[in-house]
C-alpha positions, 0 to 999 in steps of 0.5 A: 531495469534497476534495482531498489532494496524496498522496491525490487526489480523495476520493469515499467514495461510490465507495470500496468493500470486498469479501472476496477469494477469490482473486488472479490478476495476471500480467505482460504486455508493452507498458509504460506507453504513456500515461506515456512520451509524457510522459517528458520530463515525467516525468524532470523531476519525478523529478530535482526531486524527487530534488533534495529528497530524494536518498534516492529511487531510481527501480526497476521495479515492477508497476502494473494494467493492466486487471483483473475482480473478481467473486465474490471472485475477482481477475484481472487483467494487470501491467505493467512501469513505473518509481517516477519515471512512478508517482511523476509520476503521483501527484503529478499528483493520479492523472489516469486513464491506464490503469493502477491502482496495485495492492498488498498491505499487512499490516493487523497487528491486535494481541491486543486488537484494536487495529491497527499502521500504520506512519509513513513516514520522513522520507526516504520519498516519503510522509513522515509518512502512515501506512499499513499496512506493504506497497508497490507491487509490484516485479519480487521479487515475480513468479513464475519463470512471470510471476505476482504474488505478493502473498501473498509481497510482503506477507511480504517488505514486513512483514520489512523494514519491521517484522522481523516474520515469518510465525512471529510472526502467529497468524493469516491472515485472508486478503485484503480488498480497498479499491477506492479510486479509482486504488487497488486495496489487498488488505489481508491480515489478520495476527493477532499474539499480543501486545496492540498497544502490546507489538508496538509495542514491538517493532517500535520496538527493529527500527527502532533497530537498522536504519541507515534504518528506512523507517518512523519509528514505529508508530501504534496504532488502537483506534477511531476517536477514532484516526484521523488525516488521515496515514492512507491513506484505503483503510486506514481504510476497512478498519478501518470496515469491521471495525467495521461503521462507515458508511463517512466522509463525503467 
């Protein structure tokens, strides 16, 4: 086991990957209670780290509450909190306090074979780590009757990160999900037409056109000689998984 400042304790023995059949995540009230006696605390670290990087903003978005998965199926209740509790709560090393940060990601795999993750960009909260493109869910990605949509949150995640749309994906997979800890990530498997290197090309004239691109470059994984410790352990967990890999040691 060993420890990450983004990432946390690593037990790859409790990190687990299943097949999803269906998600059923709907909002309900009562906030965060457990971060909002510490909002003191909280605002703090937010303006300090604000002061570091001002390009940090602090929005609502949508962390677990309590949830069930079982045969496939996912339920479970959101709740409304802020990027500065979620952003304390992380660097905190993700002390257990009642919620989970759930969240969908577009796993792009390439013609080849070979998978897209993006690099987040230097005025990002995790400047340098690389990830699938996706992101926390915020208060866009609810329905009009109180229901996350992931599926959605996934295409608009995709589109601002990449400029990538649903006409450019050849095939949806559908979900998997990487129960990693405080983490519940629901990668949706995305099938471009082009080898990786040429959706790379792509992806790359998008960010140059953009005025702050929230990714920096694309990485491009073909096995595992590929990763590197700036990847999200749950992403790379998913790839082992689609390579029928033992899972890697803690």
């Amino acid at each position: 086991m060993s420890a990450d400042p983004l990432w946390g304790q690593d037990d790859t023995k409790d990190r687990r990957v299943a097949p999803v059949r269906s998600v059923c995540l709907t909002l309900e009230d009562g906030g965060w209670p457990e971060a909002e006696a510490r909002q003191a605390e909280i605002d703090s670290h937010f303006a300090l780290r604000q002061r570091a990087n001002p390009h940090l903003w602090n929005g609502d978005i949508l962390l677990l509450r309590d949830h069930r998965f079982a045969d496939g199926h996912l339920d479970g209740r959101v709740r409304r909190t802020t990027f500065a509790s979620f952003l304390w709560w992380r660097d905190q090393g993700w002390p257990d306090l009642g919620m989970v940060n759930v969240f969908a990601l577009a796993a792009l795999e390439g013609a080849d074979g070979a998978f897209l993750m993006g690099v987040m960009g230097a005025h990002t909260a995790s400047a340098g780590r690389i990830y699938f493109p996706g992101g926390t869910p915020d208060l866009s990605d609810l329905t009009t009757d109180g229901h996350l949509d992931l599926a959605g949150s996934v295409w608009r995640e995709l589109a601002e990160e990449t400029g990538l749309a649903v006409a450019d994906v050849t095939r949806d997979a559908g979900f998997t999900a990487v129960f990693d800890g405080p983490r519940l990530a629901l990668l949706r498997r995305l099938l471009l037409p082009e080898p990786a290197a040429d959706a790379a090309r792509r992806i790359h004239a998008f960010l140059g056109r953009e005025t702050l691109p929230e990714l920096s470059a694309m990485a491009i994984v073909r096995n595992v000689k590929d990763i590197s410790p700036q990847m999200a352990p749950f992403a790379v967990a998913y790839m082992r998984h689609l390579w029928n890999l033992a899972p890697m040691a803690p």
